[in-house]
Backbone as CSV, one residue per row, in Angstrom:
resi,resn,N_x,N_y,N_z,CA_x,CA_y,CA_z,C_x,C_y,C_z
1,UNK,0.848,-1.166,0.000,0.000,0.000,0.000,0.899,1.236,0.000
2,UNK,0.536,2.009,-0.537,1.448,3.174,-1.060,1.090,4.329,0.478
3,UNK,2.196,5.116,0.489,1.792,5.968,1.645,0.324,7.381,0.998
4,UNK,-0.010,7.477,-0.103,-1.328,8.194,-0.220,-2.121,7.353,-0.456
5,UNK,-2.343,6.338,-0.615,-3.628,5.345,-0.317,-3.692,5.260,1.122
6,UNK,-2.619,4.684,2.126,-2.853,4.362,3.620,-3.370,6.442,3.623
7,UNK,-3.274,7.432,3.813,-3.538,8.679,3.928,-4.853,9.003,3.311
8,UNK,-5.334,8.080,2.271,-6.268,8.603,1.776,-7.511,8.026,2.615
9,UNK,-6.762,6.808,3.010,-8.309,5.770,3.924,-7.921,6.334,5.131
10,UNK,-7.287,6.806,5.594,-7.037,7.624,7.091,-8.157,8.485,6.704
11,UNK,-7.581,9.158,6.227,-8.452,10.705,5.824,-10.365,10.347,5.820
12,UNK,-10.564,9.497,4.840,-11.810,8.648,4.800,-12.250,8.232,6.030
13,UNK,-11.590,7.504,6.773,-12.174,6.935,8.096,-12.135,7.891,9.003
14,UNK,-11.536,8.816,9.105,-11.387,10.446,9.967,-13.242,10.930,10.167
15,UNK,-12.974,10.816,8.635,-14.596,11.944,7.801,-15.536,11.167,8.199
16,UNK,-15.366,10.089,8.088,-16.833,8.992,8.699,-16.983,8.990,10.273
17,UNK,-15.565,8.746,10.993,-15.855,8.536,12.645,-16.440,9.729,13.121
18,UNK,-16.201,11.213,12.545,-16.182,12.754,13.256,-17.964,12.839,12.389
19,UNK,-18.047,12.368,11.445,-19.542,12.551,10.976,-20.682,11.826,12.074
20,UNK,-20.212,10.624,12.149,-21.390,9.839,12.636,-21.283,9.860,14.697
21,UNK,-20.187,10.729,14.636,-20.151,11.293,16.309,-20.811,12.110,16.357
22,UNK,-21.018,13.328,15.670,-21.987,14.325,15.153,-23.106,13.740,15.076
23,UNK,-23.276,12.990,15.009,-24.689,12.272,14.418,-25.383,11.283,15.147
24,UNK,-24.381,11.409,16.566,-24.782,10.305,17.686,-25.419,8.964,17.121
25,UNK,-24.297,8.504,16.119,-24.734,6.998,15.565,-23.518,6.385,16.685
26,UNK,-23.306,5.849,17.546,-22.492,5.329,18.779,-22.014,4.234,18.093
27,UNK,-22.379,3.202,17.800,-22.458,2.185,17.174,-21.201,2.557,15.886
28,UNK,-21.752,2.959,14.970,-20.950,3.031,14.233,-19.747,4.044,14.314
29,UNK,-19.897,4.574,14.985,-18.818,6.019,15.605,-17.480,5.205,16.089
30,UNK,-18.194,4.807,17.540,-16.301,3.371,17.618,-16.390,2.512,16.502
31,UNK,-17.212,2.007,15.706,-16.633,1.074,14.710,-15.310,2.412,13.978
32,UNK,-15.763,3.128,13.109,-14.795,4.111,12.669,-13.526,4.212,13.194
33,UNK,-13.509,5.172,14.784,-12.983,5.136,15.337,-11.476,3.841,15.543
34,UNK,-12.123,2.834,15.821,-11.616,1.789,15.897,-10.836,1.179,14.789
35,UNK,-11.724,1.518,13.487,-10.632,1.316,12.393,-9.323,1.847,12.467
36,UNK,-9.696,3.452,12.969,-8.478,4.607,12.469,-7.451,4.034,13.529
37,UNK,-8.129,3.660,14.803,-6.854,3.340,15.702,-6.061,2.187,14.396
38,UNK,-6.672,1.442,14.301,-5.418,0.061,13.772,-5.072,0.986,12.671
39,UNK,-5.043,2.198,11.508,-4.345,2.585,10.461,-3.735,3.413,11.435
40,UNK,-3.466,4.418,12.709,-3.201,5.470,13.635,-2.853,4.907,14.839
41,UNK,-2.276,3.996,15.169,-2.003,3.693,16.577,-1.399,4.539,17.462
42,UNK,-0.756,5.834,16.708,-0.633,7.079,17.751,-0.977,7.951,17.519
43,UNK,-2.338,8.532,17.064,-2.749,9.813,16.632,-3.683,10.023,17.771
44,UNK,-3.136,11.259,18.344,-3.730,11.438,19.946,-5.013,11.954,19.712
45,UNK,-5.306,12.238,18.568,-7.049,12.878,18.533,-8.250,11.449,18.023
46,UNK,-7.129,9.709,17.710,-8.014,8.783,17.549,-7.857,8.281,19.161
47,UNK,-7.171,8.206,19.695,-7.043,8.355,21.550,-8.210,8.695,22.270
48,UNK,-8.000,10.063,21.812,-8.840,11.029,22.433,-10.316,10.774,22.507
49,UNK,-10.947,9.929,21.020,-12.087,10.207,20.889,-12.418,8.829,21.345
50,UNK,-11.340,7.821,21.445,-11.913,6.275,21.998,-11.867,6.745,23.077
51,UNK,-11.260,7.343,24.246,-11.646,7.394,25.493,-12.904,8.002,25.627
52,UNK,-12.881,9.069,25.480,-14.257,10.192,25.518,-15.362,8.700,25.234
53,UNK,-15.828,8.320,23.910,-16.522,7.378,23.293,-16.817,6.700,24.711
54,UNK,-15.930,5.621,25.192,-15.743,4.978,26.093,-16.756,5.277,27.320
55,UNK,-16.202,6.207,27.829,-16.785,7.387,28.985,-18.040,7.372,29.070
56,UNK,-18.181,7.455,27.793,-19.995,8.593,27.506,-20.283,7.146,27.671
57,UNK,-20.005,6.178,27.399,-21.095,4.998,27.235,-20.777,3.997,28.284
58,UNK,-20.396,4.493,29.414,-20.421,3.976,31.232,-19.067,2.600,31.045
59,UNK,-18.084,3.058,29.840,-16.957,1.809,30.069,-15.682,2.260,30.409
60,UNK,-16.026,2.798,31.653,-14.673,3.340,31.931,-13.592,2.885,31.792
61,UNK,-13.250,2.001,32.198,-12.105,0.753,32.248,-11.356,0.986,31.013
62,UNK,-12.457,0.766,29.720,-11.789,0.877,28.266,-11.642,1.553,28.079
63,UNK,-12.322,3.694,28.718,-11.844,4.880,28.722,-10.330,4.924,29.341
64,UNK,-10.106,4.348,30.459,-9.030,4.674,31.134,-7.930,4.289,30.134
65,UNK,-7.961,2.582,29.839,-6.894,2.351,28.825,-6.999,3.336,27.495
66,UNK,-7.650,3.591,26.812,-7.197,4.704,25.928,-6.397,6.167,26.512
67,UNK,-7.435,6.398,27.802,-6.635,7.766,28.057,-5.133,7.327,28.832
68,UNK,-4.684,6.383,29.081,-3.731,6.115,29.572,-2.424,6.257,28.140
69,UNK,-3.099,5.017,27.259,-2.193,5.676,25.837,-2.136,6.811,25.554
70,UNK,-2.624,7.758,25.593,-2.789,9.087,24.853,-2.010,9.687,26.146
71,UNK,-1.851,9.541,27.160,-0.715,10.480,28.147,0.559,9.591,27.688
72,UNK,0.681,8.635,27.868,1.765,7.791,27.235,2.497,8.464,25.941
73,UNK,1.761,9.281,25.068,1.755,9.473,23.912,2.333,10.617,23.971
74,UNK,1.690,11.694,24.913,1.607,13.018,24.908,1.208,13.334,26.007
75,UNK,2.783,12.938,27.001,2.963,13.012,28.679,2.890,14.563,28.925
76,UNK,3.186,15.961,27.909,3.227,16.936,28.398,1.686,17.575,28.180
77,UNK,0.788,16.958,27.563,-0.792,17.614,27.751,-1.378,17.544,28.606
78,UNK,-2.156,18.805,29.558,-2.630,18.961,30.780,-3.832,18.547,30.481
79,UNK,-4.650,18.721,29.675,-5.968,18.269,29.217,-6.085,16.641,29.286
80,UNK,-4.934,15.559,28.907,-5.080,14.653,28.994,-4.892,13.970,30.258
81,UNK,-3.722,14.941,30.687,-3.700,14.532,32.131,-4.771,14.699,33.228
82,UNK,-5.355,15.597,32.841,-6.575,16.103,33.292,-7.889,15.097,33.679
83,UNK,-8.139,14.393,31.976,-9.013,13.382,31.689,-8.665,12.402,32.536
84,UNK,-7.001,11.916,32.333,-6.963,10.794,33.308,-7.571,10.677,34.306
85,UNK,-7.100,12.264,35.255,-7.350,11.696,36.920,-8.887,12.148,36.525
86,UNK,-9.642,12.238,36.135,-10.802,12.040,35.841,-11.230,10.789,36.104
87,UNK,-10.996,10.052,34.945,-11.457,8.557,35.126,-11.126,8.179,36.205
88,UNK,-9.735,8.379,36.489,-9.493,7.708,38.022,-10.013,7.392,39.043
89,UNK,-10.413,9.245,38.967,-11.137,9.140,40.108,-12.264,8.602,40.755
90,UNK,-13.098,8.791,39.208,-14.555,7.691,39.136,-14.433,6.256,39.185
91,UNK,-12.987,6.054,39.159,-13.150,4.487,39.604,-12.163,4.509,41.081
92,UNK,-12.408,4.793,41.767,-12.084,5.353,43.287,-10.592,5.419,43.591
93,UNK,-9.660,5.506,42.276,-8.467,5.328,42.198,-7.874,6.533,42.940
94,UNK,-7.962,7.402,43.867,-7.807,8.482,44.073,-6.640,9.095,44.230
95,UNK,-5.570,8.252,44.460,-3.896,8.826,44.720,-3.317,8.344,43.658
96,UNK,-3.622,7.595,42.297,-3.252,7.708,41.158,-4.215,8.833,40.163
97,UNK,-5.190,8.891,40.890,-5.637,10.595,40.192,-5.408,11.910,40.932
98,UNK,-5.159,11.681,41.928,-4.370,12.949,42.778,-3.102,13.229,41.864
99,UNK,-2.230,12.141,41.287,-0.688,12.226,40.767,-1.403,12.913,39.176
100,UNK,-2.441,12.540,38.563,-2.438,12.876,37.056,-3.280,14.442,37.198
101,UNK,-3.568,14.636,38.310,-4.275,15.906,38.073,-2.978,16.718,39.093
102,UNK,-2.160,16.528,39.966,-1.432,17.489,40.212,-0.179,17.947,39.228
103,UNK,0.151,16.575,38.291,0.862,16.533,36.640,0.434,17.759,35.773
104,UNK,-1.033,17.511,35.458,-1.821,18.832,34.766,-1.939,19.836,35.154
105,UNK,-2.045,20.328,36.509,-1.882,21.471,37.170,-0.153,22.134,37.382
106,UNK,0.637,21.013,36.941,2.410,21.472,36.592,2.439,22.034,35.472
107,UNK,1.500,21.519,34.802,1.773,21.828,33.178,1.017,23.048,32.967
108,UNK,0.320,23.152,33.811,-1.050,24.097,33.122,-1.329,24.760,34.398
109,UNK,-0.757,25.383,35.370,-1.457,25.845,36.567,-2.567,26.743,36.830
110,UNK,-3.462,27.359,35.588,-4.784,27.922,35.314,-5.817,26.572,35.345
111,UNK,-5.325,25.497,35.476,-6.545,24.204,34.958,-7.337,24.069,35.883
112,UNK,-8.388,24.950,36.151,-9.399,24.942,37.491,-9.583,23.852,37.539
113,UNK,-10.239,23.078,36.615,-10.869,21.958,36.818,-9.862,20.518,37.839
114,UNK,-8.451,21.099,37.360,-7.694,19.952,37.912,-7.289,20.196,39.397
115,UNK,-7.415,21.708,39.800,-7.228,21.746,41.550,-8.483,21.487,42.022
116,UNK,-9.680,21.481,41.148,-11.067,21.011,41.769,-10.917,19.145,42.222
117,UNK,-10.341,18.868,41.000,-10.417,17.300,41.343,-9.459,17.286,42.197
118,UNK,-8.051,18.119,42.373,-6.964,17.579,43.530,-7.871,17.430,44.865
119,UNK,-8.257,19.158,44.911,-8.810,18.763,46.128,-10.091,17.939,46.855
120,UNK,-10.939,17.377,46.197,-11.573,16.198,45.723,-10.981,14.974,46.387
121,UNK,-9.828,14.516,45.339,-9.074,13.571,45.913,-7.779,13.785,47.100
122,UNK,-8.086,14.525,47.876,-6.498,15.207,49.085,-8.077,14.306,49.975
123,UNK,-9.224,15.238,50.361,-10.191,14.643,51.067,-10.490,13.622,50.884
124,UNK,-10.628,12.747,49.928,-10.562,11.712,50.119,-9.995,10.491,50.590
125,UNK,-8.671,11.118,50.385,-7.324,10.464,51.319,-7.011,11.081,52.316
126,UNK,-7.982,11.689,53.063,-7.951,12.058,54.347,-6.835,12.924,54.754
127,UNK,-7.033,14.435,53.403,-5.927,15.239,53.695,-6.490,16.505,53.626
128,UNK,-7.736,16.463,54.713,-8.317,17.673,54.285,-7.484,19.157,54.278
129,UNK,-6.463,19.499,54.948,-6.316,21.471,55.216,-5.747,21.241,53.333
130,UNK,-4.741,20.101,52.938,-4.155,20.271,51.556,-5.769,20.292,50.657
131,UNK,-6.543,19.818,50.679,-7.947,19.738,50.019,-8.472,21.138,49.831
132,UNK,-8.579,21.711,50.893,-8.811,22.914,51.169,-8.034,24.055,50.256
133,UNK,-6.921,24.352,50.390,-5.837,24.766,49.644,-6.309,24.194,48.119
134,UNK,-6.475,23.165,47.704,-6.496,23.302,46.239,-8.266,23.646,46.236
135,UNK,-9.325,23.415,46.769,-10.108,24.246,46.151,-10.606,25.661,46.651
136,UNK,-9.538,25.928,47.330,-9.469,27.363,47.250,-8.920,27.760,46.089
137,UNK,-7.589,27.427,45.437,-7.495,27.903,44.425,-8.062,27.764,43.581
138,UNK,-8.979,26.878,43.386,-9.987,26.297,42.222,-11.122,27.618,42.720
139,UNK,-11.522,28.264,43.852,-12.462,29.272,43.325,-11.838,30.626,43.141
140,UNK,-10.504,30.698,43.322,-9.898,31.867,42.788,-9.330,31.960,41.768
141,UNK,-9.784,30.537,40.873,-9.550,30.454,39.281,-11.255,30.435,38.699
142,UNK,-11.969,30.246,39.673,-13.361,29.766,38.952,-14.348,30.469,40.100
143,UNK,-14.932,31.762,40.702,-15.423,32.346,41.348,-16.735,32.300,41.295
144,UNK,-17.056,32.077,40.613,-18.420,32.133,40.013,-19.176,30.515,40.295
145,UNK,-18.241,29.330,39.763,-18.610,27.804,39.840,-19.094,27.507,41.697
146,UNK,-20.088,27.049,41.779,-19.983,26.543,43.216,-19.430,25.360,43.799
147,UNK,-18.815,24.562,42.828,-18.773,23.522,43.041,-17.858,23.552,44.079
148,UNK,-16.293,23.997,44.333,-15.300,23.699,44.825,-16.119,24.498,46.326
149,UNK,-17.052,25.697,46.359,-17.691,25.945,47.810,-18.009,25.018,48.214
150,UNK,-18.731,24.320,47.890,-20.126,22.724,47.865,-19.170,21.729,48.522
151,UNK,-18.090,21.460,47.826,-16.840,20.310,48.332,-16.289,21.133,49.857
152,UNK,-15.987,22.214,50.028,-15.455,22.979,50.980,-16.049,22.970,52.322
153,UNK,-17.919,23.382,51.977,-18.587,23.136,52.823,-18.218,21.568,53.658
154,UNK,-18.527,20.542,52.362,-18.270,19.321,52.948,-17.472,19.415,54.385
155,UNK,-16.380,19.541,53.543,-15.370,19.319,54.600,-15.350,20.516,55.839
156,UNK,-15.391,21.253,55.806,-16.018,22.163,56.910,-16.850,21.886,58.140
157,UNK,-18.037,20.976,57.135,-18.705,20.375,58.030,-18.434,18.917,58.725
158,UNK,-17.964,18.774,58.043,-16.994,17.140,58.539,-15.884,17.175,59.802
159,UNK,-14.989,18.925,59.856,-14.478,19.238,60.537,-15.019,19.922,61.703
160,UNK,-15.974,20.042,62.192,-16.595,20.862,63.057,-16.597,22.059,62.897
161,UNK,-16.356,22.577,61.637,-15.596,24.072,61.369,-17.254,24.613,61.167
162,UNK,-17.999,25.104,61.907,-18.911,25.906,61.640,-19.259,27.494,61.252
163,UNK,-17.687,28.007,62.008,-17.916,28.989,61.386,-17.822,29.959,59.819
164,UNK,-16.544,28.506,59.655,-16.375,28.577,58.006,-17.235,28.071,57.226
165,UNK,-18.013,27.385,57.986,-19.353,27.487,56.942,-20.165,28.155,56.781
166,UNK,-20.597,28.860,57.929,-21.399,30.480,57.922,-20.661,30.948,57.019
167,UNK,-19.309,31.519,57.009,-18.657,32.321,55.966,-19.275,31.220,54.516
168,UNK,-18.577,30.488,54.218,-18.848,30.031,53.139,-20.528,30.519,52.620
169,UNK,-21.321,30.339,53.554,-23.188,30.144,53.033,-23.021,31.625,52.683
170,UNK,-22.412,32.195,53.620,-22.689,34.070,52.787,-21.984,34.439,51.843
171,UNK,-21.228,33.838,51.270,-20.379,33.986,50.184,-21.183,33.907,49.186
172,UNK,-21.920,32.532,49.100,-22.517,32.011,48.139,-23.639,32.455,47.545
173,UNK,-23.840,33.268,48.890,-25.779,34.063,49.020,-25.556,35.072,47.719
174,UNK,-24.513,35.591,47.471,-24.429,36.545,46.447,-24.172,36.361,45.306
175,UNK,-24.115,34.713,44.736,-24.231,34.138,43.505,-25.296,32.952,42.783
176,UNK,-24.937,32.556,44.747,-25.778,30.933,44.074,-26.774,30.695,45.058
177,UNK,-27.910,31.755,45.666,-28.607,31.934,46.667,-29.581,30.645,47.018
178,UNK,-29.837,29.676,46.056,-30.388,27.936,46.499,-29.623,27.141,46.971
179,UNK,-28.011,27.267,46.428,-27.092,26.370,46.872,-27.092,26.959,48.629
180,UNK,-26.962,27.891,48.786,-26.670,28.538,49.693,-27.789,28.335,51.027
181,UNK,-28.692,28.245,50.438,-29.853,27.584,51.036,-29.966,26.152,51.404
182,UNK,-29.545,25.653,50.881,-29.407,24.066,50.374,-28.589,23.566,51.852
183,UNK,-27.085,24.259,51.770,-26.037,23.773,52.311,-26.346,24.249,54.064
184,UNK,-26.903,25.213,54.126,-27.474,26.275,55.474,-28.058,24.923,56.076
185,UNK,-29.154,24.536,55.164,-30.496,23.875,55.443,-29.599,22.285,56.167
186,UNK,-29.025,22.114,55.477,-28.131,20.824,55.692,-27.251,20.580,56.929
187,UNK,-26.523,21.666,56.934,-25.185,21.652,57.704,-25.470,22.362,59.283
188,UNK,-26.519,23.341,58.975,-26.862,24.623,59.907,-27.994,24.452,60.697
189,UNK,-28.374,23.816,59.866,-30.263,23.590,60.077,-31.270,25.079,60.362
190,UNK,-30.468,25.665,59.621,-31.109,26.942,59.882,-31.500,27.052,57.660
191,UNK,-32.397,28.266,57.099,-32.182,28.393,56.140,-31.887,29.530,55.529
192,UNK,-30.966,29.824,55.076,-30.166,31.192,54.585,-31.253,31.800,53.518
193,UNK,-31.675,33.186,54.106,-32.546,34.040,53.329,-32.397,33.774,51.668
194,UNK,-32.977,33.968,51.188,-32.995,34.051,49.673,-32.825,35.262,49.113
195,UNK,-32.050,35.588,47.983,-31.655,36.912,47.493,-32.896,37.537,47.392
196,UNK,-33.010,38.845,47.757,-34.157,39.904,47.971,-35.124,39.643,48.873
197,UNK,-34.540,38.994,50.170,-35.626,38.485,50.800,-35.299,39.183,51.918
């Protein structure tokens, strides 16, 4: 096979896997996919899309091994490293996704998303003040998201720390006034006014 025939059925099987992903045909999307891996065994965007693929359709396991090749591939991408401790983490791997999301946060130290999952996984391995510390910086990269408050509270409340959770509920009152309610109602047993109330 000549190298513009193998390029031309690359190219072909590219146009079919990215069409029928578009087109939420699943089925035939990893078939594609799956071709291009055996003509592409290192093209980090046929990687990319078998893990993702994987993911979306509850097989993590077979997500992880793709996203594991694709850091293998392309150890300096924070995005992939990112994905990893992703999966990881959803499969309760938590101090081998603590290592791939504090990797991505070397590479990339704006990657909110990856001090959200550090500190995620620090609490989970029973390291809450370091937990703390990364999603603090996760809301002084992402101010607006509640999520890393929501995790904070957790642990706040796990710690007897009540008064940092008062702080926290009034923080929140001025963005996310249900969450804020939510967490009051939960932690406080009291319920934090509602904006304009």
């Amino acid at each position: 096979m000549t190298a513009w025939s193998l390029r031309g059925r690359r190219m072909g099987w590219l146009l079919l896997a990215q069409a029928s992903t578009l087109l939420g045909m699943r089925a035939s999307s990893v078939g594609c996919w799956w071709r291009l891996a055996r003509l592409s065994p290192h093209d980090a965007r046929v990687l990319g899309a078998l893990a993702f693929l994987r993911a979306q359709s509850g097989r993590k396991l077979g997500a992880l091994a793709w996203q594991r090749r694709l850091v293998a591939l392309m150890p300096e991408r924070a995005d992939a490293l990112y994905n990893l401790g992703f999966l990881l983490e959803a499969q309760q791997c938590h101090g081998d996704a603590l290592q791939a999301f504090q990797a991505a946060v070397a590479r990339s130290p704006g990657l909110d998303r990856a001090w959200y999952g550090m500190g995620r996984c620090l609490w989970r391995l029973g390291r809450p003040d370091e937990a703390l510390v990364a999603l603090k910086h996760n809301t002084e990269l992402q101010p607006w998201s509640p999520d890393a408050y929501v995790e904070m509270a957790h642990i706040h409340a796990a710690l007897g720390q009540t008064d940092r959770l008062h702080e926290l509920v009034r923080h929140l009152q001025g963005f996310e006034p249900r969450v804020a309610a939510r967490l009051s109602a939960t932690y406080l047993g009291t319920h934090a006014p509602e904006e304009g109330a």
